[in-house]
N, C-alpha and C positions, 0 to 999 in steps of 0.2 A: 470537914466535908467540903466536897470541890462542887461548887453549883455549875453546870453545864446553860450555857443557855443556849435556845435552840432558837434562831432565825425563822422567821415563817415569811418567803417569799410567794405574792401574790401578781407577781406579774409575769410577764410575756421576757424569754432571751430574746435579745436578736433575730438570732436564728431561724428560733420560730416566726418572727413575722415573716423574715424574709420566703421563707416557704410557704408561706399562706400568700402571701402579695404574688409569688412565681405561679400557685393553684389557680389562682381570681384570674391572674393573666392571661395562663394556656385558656380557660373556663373562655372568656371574652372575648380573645382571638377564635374560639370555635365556635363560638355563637356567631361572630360578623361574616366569618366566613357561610355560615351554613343561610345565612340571612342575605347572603351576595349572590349565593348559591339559589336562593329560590327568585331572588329578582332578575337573574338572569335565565332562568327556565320561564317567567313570566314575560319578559321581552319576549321570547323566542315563542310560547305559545300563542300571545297576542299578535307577534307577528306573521307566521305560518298562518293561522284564522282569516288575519286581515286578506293575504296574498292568497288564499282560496276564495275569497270574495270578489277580491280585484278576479281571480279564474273567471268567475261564474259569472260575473258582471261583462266579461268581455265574449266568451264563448257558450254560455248559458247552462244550466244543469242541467244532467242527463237523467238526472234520479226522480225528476217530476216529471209524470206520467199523466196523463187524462186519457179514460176511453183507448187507453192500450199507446196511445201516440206521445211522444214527446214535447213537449208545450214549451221549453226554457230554450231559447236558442240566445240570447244577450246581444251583445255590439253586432257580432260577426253576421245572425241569425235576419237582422233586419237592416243593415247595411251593405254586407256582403264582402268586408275586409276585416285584416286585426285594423285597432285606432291606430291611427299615426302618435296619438298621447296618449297619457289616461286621462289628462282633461278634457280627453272628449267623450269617456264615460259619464260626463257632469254636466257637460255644458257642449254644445255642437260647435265646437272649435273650427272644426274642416268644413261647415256648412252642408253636411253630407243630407240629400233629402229623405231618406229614409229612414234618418236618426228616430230613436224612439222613447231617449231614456230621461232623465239621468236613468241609468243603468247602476251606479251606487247612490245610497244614501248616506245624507252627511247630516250625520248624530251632531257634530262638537260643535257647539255654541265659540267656543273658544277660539278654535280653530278649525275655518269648515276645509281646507284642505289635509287633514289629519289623512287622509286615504293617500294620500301621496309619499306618507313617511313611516318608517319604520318603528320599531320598539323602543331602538336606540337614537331614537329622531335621527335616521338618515334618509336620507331622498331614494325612494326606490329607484331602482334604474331598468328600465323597461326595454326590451329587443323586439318592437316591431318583426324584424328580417329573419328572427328564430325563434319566437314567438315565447322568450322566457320574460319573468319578471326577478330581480335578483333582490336581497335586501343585503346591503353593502356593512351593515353594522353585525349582523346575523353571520355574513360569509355565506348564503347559502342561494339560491335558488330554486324557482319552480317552472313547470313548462305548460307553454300551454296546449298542448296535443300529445299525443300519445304517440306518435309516430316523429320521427326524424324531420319530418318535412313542413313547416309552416300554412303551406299552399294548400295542407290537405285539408284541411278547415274552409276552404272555399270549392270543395269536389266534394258533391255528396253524389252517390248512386244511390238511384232508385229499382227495386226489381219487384216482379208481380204482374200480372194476368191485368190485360186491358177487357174490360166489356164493354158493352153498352150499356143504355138504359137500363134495359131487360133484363141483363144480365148476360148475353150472350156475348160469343167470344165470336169477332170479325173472323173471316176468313184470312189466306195472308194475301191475298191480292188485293184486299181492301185496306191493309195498311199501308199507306204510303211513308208517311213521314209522323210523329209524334212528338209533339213538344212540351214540356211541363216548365 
């Protein structure tokens, strides 16, 4: 009688690890990637946030209302230009008399010029002369008017019915000149 004996292997080929180590790899590469993936959508939303703040701090918000009238008018609203900086939304750099702000608040202990940099710590870079704010790490920017034109942020027209006390509407020979 021929006794057969029979091998009983308990371990891993080659092979096999090698295919498992290739699995864990692709696995690890798609996780850094999807984790690169959301710290760069967090740049980019913290920075866009920040740079409608720098908006509102300079040209003020339209969306706050009191008693029907607009109350937010920012830098432009109580000096009557864009800043020449954004350090003069903090601190009245130009000496302008009508300054009224800081117009941003500086949260970071760490660093109180945070408002000046981007997601990707870069220096924002501000267009006074076109009135945009750009974030240089981002690649993007934002405006600050709604029209082409800088300037139109210092032209407001006003229109509506002059009365008097009473309520009455002057004749037109009693207006001469009207100033606001």
């Amino acid at each position: 009688m021929n006794k057969k004996t029979i091998q009983k292997n308990d371990g891993f080929t080659l092979i096999e690890l090698i295919v498992v180590i290739i699995i864990m790899g692709i696995l690890a590469l798609a996780g850094v990637k999807a984790i690169s993936k959301s710290n760069e959508n967090a740049r980019y939303h913290s920075t866009l946030r920040e740079m409608e703040a720098l908006k509102i701090a300079i040209v003020g918000d339209d969306r706050i209302i009191e008693d029907g009238k607009r109350v937010s008018f920012g830098y432009v609203g109580d000096v009557g230009e864009l800043p020449p900086t954004l350090e003069d939304l903090v601190t009245n750099v130009s000496g302008k008399p009508n300054w009224n702000g800081p117009y941003v608040k500086q949260n970071f202990l760490d660093n109180p010029n945070d408002y000046l940099y981007d997601g990707w710590n870069e220096r924002y870079n501000y267009y006074p002369s076109t009135a945009q704010i750009e974030s240089p790490g981002g690649g993007f920017s934002i405006s600050l008017v709604e029209t082409q034109d800088p300037n139109d942020l210092e032209k407001n027209e006003i229109t509506g019915i002059i009365t008097d006390r009473d309520g009455n509407t002057p004749i037109a020979s009693d207006v001469v000149n009207i100033h606001i």
